[in-house]
FIVO-658784 format. One record per atom (N, C-alpha, C, CB): z, y, x. Coordinates in steps of 0.2 Angstrom, whole numbers, plus 5000, padded with zeros to 4 digits. Each point is the difference from the previous one (the first is absolute). Glycine has a CB too. Layout:
residues N
ZYX
...
***
This chain:
residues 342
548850304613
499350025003
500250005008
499550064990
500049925015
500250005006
499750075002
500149875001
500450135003
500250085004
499549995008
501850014995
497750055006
499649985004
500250065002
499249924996
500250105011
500350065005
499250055001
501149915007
499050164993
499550045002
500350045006
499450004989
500249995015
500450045006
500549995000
499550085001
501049865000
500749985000
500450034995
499949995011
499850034982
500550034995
499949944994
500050165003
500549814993
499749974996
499950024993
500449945007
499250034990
499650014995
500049944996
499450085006
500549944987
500049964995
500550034993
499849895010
500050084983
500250034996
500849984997
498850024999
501449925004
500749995001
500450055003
499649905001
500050135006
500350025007
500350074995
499149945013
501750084991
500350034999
499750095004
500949884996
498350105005
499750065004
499950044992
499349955013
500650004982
499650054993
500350074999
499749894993
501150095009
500550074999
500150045006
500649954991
498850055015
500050055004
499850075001
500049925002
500050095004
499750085001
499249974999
501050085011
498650004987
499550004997
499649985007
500150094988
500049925019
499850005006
500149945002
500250105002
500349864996
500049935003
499749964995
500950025007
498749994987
499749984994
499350005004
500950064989
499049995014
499050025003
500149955005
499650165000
500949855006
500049965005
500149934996
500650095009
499649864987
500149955001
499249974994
501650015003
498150034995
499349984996
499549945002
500150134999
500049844996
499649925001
499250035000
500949884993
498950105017
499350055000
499449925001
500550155007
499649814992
499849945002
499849944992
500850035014
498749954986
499749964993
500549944999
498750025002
501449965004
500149955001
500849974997
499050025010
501150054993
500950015000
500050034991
500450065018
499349974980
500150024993
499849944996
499850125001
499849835001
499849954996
500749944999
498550025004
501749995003
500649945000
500850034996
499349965014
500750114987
500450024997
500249994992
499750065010
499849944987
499750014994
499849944995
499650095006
500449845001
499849924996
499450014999
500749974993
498950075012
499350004994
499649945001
499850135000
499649834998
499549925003
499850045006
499249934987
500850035020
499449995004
499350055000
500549874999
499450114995
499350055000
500150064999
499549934995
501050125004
500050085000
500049995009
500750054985
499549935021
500050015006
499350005001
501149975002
498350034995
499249995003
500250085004
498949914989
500650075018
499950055003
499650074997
500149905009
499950154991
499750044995
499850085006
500949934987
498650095014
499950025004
500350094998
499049895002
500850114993
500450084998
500750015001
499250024991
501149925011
500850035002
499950025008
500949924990
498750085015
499950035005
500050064998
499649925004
500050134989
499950055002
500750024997
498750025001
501649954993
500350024994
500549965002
499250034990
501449975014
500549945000
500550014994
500149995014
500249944988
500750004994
500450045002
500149894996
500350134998
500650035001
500250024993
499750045013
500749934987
500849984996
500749994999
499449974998
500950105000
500950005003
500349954996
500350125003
500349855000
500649994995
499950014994
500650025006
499750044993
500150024994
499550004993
500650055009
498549954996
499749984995
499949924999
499550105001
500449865003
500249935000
500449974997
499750035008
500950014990
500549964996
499850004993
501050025008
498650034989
499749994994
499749964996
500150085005
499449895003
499349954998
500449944998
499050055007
500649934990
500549914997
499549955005
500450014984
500249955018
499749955005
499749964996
500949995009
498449974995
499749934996
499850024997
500649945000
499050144999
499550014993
499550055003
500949994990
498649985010
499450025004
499550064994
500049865009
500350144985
499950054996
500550054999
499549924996
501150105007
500350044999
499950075002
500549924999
499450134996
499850075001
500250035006
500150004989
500449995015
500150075003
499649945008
501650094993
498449865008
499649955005
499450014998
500749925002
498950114996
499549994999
499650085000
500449864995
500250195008
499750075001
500249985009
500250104986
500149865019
500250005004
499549945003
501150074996
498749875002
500049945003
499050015000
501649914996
498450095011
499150015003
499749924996
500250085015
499349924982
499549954997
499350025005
500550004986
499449915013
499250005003
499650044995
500049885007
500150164991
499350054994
500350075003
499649934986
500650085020
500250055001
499150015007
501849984995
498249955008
499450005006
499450044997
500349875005
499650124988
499450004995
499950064995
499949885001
499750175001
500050054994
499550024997
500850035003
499149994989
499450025000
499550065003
500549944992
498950095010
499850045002
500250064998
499349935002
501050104993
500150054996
501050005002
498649984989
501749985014
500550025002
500050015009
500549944988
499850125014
499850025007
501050035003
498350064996
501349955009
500750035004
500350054998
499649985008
500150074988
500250075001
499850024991
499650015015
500649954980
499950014995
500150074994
500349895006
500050124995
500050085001
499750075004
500949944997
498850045007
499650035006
500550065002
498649954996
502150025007
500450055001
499750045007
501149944995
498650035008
499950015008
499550084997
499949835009
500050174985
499650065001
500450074994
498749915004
502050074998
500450054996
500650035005
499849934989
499950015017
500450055007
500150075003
499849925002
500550114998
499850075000
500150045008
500350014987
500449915015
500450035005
500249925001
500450164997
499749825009
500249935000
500849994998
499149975009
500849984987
500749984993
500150054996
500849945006
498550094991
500150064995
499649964995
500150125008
500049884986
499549984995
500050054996
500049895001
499450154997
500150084995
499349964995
500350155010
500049814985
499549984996
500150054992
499949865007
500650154992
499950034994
500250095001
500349874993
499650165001
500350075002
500850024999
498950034996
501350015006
500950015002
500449985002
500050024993
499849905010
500449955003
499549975006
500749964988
499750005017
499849995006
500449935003
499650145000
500049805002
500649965001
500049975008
500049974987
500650015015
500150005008
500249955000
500250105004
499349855001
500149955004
500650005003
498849985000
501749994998
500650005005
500249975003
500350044995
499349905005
500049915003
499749985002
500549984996
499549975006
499449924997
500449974998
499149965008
501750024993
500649945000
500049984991
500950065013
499049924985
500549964994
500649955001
498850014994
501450004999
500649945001
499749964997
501150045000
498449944996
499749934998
499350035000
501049944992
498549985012
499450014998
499649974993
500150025013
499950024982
499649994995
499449985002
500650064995
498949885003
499649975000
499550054997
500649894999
499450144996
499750024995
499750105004
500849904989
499650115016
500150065002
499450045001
501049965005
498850114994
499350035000
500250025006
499450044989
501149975015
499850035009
500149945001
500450115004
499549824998
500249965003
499550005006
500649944989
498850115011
499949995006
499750095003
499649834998
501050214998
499950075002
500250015010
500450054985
499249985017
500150015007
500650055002
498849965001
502050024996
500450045002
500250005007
500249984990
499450005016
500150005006
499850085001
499949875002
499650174994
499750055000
500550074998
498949914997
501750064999
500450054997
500650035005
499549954990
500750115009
500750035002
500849935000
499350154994
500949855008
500649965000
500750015001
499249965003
500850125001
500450015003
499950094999
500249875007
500650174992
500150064999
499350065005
501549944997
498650045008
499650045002
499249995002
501150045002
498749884995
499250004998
500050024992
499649915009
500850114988
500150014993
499850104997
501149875003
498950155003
500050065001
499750044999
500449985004
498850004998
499350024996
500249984992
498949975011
501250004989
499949994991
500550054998
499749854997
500650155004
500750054998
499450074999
501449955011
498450064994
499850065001
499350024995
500549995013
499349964985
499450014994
500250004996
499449965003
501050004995
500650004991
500250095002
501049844999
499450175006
500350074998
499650065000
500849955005
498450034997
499450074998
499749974997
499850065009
500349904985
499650014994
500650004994
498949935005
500950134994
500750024993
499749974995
500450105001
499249864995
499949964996
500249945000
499350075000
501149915005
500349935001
500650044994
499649935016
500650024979
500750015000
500449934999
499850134997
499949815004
500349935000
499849965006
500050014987
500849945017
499449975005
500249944999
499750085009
500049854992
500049954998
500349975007
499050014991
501549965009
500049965008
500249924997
500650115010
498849854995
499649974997
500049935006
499450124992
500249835008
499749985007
499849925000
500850095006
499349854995
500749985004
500450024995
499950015012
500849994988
500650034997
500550065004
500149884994
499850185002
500450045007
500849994996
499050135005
501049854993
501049975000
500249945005
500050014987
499449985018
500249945006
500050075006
499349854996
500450195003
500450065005
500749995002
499350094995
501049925010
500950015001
500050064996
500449945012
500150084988
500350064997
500050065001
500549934998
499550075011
499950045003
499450034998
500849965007
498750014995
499350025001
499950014992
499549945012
500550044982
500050014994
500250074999
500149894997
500750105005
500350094999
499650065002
500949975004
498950025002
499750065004
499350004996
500749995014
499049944985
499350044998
500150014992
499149955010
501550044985
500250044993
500350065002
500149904994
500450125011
500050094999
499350025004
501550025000
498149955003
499350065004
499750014993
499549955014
500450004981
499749994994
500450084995
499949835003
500750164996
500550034997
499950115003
501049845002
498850145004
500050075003
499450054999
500849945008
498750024988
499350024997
500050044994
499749905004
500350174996
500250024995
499649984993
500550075008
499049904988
499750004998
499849934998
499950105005
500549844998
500149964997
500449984997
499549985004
500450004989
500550004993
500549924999
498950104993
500749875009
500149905000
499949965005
499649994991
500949955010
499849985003
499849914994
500650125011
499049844993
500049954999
499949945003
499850064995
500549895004
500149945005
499849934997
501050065004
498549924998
499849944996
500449955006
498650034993
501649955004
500549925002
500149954997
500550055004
499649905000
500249924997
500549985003
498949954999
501450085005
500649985005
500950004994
499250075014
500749984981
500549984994
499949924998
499950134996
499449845003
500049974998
500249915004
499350114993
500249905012
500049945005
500549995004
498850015000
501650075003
500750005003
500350074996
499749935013
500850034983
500350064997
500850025004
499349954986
500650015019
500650035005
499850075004
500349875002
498850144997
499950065001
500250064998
499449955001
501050074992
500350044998
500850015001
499049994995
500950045011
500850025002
500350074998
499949915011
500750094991
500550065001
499650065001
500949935005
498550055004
499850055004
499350014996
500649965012
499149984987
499350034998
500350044992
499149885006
501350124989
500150034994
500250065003
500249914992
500350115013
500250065003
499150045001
501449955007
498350024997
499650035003
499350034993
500549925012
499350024983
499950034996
500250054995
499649915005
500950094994
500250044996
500250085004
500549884993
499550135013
500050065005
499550055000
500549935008
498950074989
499350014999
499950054994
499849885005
499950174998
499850054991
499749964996
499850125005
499549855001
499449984996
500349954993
499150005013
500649994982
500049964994
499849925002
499750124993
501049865006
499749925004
499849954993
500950005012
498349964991
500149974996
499849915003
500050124992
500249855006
500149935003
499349944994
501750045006
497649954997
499849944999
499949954998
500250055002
500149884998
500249965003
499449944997
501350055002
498949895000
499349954999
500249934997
499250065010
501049914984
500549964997
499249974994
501850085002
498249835003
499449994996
500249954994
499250015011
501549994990
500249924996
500650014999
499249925004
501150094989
500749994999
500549975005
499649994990
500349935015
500249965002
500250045007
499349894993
500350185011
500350035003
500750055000
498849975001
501450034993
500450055000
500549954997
499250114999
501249875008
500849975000
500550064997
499749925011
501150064991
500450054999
499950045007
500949924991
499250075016
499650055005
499650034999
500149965006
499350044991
499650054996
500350034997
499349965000
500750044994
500650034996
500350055001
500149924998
500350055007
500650055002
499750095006
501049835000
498450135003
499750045005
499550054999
500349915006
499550084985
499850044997
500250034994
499449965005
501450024994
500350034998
500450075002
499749904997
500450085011
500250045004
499650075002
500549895002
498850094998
499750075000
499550044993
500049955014
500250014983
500050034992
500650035000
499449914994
501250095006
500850034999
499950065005
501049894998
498750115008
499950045003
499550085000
500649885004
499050104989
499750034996
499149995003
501250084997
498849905005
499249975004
499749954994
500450005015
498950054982
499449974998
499949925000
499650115004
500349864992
499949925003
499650004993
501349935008
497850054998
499649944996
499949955001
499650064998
499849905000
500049935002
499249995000
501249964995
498550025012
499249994998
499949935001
499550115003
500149844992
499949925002
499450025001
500649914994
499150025010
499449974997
499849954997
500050055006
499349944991
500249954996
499749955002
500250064992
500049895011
499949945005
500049934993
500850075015
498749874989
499849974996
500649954999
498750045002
501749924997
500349955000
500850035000
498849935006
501350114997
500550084999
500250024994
499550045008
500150004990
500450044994
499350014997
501250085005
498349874991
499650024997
500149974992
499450005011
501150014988
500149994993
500650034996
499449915004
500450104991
500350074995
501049985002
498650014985
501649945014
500749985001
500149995006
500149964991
499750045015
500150025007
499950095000
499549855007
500550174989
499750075003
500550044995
498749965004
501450014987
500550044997
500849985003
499150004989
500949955015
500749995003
500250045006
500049894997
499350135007
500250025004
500250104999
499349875005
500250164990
500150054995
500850014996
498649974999
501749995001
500749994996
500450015005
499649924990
500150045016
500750015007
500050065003
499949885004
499550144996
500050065003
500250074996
499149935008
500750074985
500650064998
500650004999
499550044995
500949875005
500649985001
500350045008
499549874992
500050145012
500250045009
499750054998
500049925010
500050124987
500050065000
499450035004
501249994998
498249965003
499250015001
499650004997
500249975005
499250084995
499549984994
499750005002
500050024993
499849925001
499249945003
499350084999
500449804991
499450205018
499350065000
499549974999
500450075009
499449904996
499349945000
499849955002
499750065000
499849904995
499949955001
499250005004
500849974990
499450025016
499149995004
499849954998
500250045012
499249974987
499349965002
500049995008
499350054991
500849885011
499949985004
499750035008
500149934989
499850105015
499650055005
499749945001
500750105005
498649894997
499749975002
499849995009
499950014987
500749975017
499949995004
500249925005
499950134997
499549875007
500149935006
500449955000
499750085006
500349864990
500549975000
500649984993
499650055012
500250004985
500349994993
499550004993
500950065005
498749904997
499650004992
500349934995
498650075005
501749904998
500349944996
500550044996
499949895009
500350194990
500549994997
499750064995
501149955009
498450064990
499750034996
499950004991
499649995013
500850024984
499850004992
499350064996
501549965001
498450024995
499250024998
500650054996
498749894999
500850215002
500350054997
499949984991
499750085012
499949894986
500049984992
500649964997
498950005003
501449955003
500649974999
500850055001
499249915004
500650135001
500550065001
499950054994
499850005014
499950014982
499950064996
500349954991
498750085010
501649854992
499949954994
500950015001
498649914999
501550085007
500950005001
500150074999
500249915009
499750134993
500350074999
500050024991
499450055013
499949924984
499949994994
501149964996
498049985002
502049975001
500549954999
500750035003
499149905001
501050155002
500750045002
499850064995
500449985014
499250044984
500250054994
500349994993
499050045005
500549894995
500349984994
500949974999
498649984998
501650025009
500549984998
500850035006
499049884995
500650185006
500450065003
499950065000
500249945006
500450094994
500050085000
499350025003
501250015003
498850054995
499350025006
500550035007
498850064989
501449965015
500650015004
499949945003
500950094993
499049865003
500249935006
499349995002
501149914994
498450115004
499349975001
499550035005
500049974987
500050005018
499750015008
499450034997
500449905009
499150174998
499650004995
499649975006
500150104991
499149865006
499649975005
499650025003
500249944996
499750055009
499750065005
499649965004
500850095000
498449955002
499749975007
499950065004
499249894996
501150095012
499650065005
499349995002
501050035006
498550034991
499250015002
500050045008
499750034984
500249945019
499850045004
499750065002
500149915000
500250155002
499450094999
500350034993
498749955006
501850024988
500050004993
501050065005
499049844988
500750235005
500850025000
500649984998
499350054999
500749874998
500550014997
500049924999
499950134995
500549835004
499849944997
499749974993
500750015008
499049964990
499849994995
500249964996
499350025005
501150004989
500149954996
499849974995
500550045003
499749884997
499649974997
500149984993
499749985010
500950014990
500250004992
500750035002
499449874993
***
């Protein structure tokens, strides 16, 4: 495969970057159609101009890149990353704000939607942009970013004693550096009254160089109860780097779940979904949930009918543990609690 260049680093799944630092994995990310189509083999026709990667650009490390199989314009993990013209077109009933988070804001980069727990915008940054993504167009320009715009929210978590879980969340706060993670996990830590912490991430997954020495030191330094996440839509994502990078904070005694969604051409069928269930208690994760699709701007091409969702979950019972079987869930907007559907 030929070795191309982002910002003068190269890229490609050949390129001996796939076994780098998780920082030169973000820096070298194919953010360009053009450049992921040529990478990849894909026809001429996946480069049509497409207007929503102006709002939504590419962006795809190495590391996930080496995954996808060249020359197949069906392959699972390309087709949660590679922008389609049905991305321009959506139906009326899918919007910006699908969840109607903007009215669960309490405090900017605070979301208090359910009771005991509270979750903190800690970013906009991801290390891959998912096609399918319900913030793909949340106005994280609006949020805290840095330790000491972070400080009101500190101060609301720490006068409401009924918090005793917090969700950090965003974007991915595992693209934080370390420093600024630290500091705002001990302000977190120094609360007396919060019992957990929680970390929804994908960076185990898409850069599993993210888990090092420093980040495991740092998570493990913490009273709070850690628990880790993570978002694994398709067996095909989880190489021996995966593996190994959730292995590592599994040994280090950290909580590991797993949430998909259930995307149409993805993982909509009972044997893309019992494999992927089998890999993940194989890592020492359990499969939590299966979303229903969030219905926002630009992803309704990957939409499966809850009737069909409720027919597979039927199809992993019968042929798994209950321990392996995700449960399936939609978020209702204004609803305590997610709703499960089968």
């Amino acid at each position: 495969m030929a070795i191309l260049t982002t910002n003068g680093v190269p890229v490609g799944a050949g390129s001996e970057l796939i076994e780098s630092s998780w920082q030169q994995q973000i820096k070298a990310a194919i953010r360009d159609l053009d450049q992921l189509c040529i990478e990849l083999k894909l026809p001429q026709k996946f480069r049509a101009k497409i207007d929503a990667v102006n709002q939504f650009p590419v962006f795809v490390p190495p590391a996930y890149l080496s995954r996808i199989r060249p020359a197949d314009p069906r392959d699972p993990l390309l087709l949660q990353v590679l922008p389609v013209i049905d991305e321009d077109t959506s139906p009326a009933d899918f919007v910006l704000d699908p969840l109607a988070e903007s009215a669960s804001i309490t405090q900017p980069g605070i979301l208090h939607k359910y009771a005991g727990r509270v979750l903190l915008v800690t970013t906009g940054v991801c290390a891959i942009h998912c096609r399918y993504c319900f913030r793909r167009h949340f106005p994280y320009e609006q949020s805290p970013n840095s330790t000491d715009t972070w400080r009101p929210t500190l101060d609301q978590i720490s006068a409401d004693g009924s918090i005793e879980e917090v969700l950090l969340s965003g974007g991915d706060p595992l693209t934080l550096v370390d420093a600024n993670l630290r500091r705002l996990i001990q302000n977190l830590d120094s609360i007396p009254h919060l019992k957990r912490l929680r970390i929804h991430t994908r960076l185990p997954i898409v850069v599993p160089q993210r888990v090092t020495d420093e980040l495991l030191d740092m998570l493990t330094s913490t009273r709070l109860k850690l628990i880790f996440v993570v978002h694994i839509n398709h067996v095909q994502e989880i190489d021996q780097h995966v593996e190994s990078s959730l292995a590592r904070l599994a040994n280090s005694g950290i909580l590991l779940f797993n949430q998909s969604v259930l995307l149409r051409g993805v993982n909509d069928n009972a044997e893309a979904l019992i494999q992927l269930s089998k890999r993940l208690i194989e890592c020492q994760v359990v499969p939590y949930y299966l979303h229903q699709l969030d219905k926002v701007v630009g992803a309704a091409h990957f939409e499966v009918s809850i009737e069909r969702g409720k027919q597979l979950i039927a199809e992993l019972r019968a042929a798994l543990p209950g321990y392996a079987v995700p449960r399936y869930v939609r978020e209702f907007p204004g609803q305590a609690s997610k709703t499960v559907l089968a």
